[in-house]
N, C-alpha and C positions, 0 to 999 in steps of 0.2 A: 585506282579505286580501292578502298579501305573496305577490309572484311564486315562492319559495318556497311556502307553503304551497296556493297554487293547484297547481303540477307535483304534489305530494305526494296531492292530493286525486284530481288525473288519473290518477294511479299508482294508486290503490287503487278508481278508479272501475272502470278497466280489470281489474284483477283479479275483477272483480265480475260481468265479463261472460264469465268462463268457464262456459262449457258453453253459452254460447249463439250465441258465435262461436267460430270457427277458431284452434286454440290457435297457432299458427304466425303468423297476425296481431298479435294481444294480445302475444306475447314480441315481436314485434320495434315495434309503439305503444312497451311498457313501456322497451323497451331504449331507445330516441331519447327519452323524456321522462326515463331516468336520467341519461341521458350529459348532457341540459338541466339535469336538478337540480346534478351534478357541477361544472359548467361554472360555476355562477351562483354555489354554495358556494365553490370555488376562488377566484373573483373578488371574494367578499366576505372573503376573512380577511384579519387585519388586517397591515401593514406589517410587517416586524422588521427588525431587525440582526443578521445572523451571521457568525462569523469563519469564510470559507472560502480554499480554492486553488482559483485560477482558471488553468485551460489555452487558449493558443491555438494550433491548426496549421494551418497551411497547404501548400499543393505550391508550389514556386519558378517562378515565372515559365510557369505549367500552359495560358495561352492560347497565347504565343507556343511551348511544345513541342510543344504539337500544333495547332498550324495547320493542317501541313498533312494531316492525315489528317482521315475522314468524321465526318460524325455519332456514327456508332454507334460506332467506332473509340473515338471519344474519350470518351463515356459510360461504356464499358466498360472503360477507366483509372480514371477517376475515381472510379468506382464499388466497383470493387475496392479501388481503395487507401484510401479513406474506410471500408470494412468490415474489412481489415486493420490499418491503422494505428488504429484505436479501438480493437483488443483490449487494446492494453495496459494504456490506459484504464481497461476492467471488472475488469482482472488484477488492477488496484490499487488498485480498490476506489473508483476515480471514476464519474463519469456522464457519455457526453457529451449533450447537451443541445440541440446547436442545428450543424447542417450548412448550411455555405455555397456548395453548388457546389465547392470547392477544397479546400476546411478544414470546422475546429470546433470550437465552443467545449465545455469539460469542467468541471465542478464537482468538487470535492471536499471531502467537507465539510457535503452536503445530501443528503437532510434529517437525517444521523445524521452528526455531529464524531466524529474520531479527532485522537488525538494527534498522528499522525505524517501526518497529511492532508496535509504540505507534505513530507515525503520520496516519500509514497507517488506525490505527483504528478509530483515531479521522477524518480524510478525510470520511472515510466510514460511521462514522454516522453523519456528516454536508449532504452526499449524502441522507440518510435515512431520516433527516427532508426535505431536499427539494424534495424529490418523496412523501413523507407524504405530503405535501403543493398540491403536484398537483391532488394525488389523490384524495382527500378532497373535489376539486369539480365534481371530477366523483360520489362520493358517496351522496353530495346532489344534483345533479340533476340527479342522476338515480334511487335512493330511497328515495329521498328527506331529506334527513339524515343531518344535518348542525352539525359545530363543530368536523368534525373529523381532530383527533391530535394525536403525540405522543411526546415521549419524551425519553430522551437517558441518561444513565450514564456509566462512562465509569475510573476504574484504574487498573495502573501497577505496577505490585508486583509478589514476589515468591506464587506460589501455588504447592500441593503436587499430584502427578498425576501417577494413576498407573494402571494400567489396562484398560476395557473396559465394561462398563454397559448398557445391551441391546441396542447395539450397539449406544453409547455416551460416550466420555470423561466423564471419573469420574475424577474430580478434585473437591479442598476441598481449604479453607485458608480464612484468612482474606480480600484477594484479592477481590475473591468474592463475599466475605459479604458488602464490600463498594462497589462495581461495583453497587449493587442491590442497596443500600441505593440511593447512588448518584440519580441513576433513579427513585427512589421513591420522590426524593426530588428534581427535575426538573419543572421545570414550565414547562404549554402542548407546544409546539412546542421549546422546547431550549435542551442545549447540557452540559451535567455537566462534568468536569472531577477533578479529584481528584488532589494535590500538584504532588505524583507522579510523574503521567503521564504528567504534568505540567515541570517537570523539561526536561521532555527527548525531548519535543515539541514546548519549546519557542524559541521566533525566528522566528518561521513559522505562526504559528496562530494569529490572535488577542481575547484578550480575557477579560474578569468585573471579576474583585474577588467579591465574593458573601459571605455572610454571614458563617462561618465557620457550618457545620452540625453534628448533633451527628448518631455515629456507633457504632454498634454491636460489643464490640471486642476491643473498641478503650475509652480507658481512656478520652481522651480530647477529644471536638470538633476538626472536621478534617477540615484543610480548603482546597475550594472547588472554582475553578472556572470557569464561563460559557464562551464556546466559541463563537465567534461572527462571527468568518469566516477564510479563509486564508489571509495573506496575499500578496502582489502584489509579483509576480516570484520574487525569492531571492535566489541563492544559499548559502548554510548555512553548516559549519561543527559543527556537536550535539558536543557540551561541556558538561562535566560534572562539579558539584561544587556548590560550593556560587558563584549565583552573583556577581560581581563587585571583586569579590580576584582573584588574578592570582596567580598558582602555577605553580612552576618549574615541566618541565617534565622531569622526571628521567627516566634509563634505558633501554634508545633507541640509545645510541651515535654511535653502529653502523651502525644501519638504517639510522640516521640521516646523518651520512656519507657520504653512499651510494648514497644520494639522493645530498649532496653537491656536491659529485664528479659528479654526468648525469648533474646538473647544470654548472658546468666549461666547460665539454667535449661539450655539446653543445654552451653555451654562448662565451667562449674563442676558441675553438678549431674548431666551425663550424660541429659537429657529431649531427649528428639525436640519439637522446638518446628515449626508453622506459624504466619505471619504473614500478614492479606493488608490489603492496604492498598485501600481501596475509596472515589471518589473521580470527580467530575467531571472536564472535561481542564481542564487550565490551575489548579487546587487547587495544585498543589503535588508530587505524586508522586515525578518523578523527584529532584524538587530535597530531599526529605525521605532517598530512599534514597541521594543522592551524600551526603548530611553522615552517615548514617550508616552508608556505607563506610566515606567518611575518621575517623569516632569509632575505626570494627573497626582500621584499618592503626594508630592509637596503640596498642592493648590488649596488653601483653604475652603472651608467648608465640605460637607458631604456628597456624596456619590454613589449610585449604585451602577455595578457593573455587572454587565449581565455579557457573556465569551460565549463563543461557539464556532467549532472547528469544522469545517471542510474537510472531509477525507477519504482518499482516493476507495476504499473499499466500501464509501457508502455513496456513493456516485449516482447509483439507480436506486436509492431510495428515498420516494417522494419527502419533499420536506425533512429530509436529515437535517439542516444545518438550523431547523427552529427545534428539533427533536436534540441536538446538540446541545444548543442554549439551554434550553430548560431542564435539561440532565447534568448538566457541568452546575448551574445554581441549583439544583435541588440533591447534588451528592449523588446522582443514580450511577451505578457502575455496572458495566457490559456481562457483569458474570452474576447481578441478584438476582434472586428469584422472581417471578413476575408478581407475585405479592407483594414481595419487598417494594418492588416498583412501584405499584399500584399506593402503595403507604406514604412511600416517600413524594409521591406526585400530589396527591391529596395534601399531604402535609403542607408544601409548599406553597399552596392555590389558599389554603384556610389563615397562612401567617398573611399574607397578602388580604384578602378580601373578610376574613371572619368565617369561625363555624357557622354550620348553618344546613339545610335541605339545599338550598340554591346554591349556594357554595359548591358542593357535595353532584351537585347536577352537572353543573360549569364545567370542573374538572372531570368530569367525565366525558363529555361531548370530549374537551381538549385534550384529551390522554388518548382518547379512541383515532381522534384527528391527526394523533404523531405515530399513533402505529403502535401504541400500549394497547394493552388487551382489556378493556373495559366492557367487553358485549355483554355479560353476564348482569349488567346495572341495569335497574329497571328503569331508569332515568332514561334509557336506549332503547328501550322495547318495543318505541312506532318508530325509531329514526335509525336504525342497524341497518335497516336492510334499506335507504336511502341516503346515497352516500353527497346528494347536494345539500341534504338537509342538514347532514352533520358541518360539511364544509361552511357555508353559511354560518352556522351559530357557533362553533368553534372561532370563526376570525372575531365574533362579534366578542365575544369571551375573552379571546386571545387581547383584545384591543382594552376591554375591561381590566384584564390583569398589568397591563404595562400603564393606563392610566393613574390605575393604583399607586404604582412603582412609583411612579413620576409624580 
């Protein structure tokens, strides 16, 4: 009999002895011989290979800043900014995994791949320096501590991953050993990432190439470089490749197809077409809808094109992806002021339907309806505080403005 099915046999041994023992004993026998089945299962599955983003952070030089305060002084830094500086982490849909006193390491990528697991990681530690930035003057003017910092490395690559070690992802690879270097070799408040992670994220970020760094593992200097921020809203479909060569896409001429034909039955024939392209990461996706953009921009005549991106950090916010659309066409970007917004939203709704009071009404319902801040409009003043009533005239609006379009 396998140490497996001995725990499984204790497990229903114990169930067996209900009613003649203390039910408060038996759940907590049962619960320690699960947690042992968990532990042994975990341990026995088998090796794999997964393409993940690996995060490393650390606080800059965290022994020598607090020297000289107490014990408890210093647990209670460290403590806080390891619970802090990991939000961003969850925000973006990583995990962290493993805390060292100082730092931690983050996965992304496990046990469920996304696409964009190597922007989503590099967004989450630009988030990680800028809470590092603001807690820094919590911690010297409330311990008088000056100089706190940290610093982030960050690549993506196959790591081998199999089981589970007191309750952490065991993972193992080269991946890792450069995540750590990178962050070893970070200046205190910057963001390093690897060539990698580099290829699957440019486009989106700005960023300095840096001095190529040597790794554990790694023959040559790796080259390395620091991110400086995002930039301004762009939608973007990830390419893969060299720079600057185009290759022909091969092996899709029926999808391609597909997608020519929703293109005729609505442009020539006046049908309301949906397409959805349904597909593991790394298939092909983005790379099928850039070649059949660029087919749309040869096709005589005009078009309006109106984008809007799905994205894992706005998941729980009702109607993101119509609050997408209409911020990608009206220029609105994640860092204006909410006046700005409020100007640029109007503006757009006035080129479309004409100035006007009604106009001016419209977009207001529909800016309030995507979660723009318009209470303050008297256009709002019986319908704010009934949220069907906006619902309602907002779709009736929303359907107004695309009749327009069209």
């Amino acid at each position: 009999m396998t140490d497996k099915e001995q725990l499984e046999q204790a497990i229903t041994a114990q169930e067996n002895l209900r009613g003649t023992l203390d039910d408060a004993i038996i759940d907590a026998t049962i619960a320690a011989l699960q947690k042992q089945l968990a532990d042994l299962e975990a341990a026995s599955e088998p090796q794999r290979r997964k393409l993940v983003t690996i995060l490393f952070m650390d606080v800059v030089g965290s022994t020598e800043m607090t020297r000289a305060l107490d014990a408890e002084d210093n647990l209670a830094i460290m403590e806080t900014a390891l619970q802090r500086l990991s939000a961003p982490v969850e925000e973006h849909g990583g995990r962290v995994t493993r805390y060292m006193g100082d730092g931690f390491l983050a996965i992304f990528g496990l046990p469920l791949a996304n696409e964009n697991d190597p922007e989503m990681a590099v967004r989450a530690g630009l988030g990680i320096l800028a809470e590092a930035e603001g807690y820094a003057g919590e911690v010297e003017q409330q311990w008088h501590v000056p100089g706190f910092s940290v610093r982030v490395g960050i690549d993506t690559g196959l790591v081998v991953t199999g089981g589970r070690s007191e309750g952490e992802d065991t993972i193992s690879g080269s991946t890792v050993n450069l995540a750590s270097r990178l962050e070893s070799a970070a200046l205190p408040g910057t963001l390093l990432i690897s060539r990698h992670t580099y290829q699957h994220i440019r486009g989106v970020f700005d960023f300095q190439p840096q001095e190529p760094v040597q790794a554990k593992g790694f023959p040559e200097p790796v080259q390395v470089y620091q991110v400086l921020g995002a930039k301004e809203r762009s939608f973007r479909t990830r390419r893969r490749g060299v720079e600057g060569i185009e290759t022909p896409m091969v092996g899709r001429q029926g999808e391609m197809k597909a997608l020519h034909d929703g293109y005729y039955a609505a442009v020539e024939d006046g049908e309301r077409q949906v397409v959805t392209i349904i597909g593991e990461a790394g298939l092909g996706k983005s790379r099928l809808l850039y070649e059949f953009e660029n087919w749309v921009d040869l096709q005589p005549g005009e078009m309006a094109l109106y984008r809007g991106r799905a994205r894992l950090e706005t998941r729980r916010l009702p109607y993101s992806l119509l609050r997408d659309l209409f911020a990608f066409h009206f220029a609105i970007q994640d860092d204006d002021p909410a006046q700005t917004v409020r100007e640029k939203f109007a503006s757009g709704f006035v080129e479309m339907l004409g100035s006007g009071e009604t106009t001016e009404m419209k977009t207001h319902f529909v800016g309030q309806f995507l979660g723009y801040d318009f209470g303050a409009s008297p256009h709002l003043a019986e319908a704010k505080d009934d949220p069907q009533q906006i619902w309602d005239r907002a779709q009736t609006y929303i359907t107004e403005y695309f009749r327009a379009a069209s």
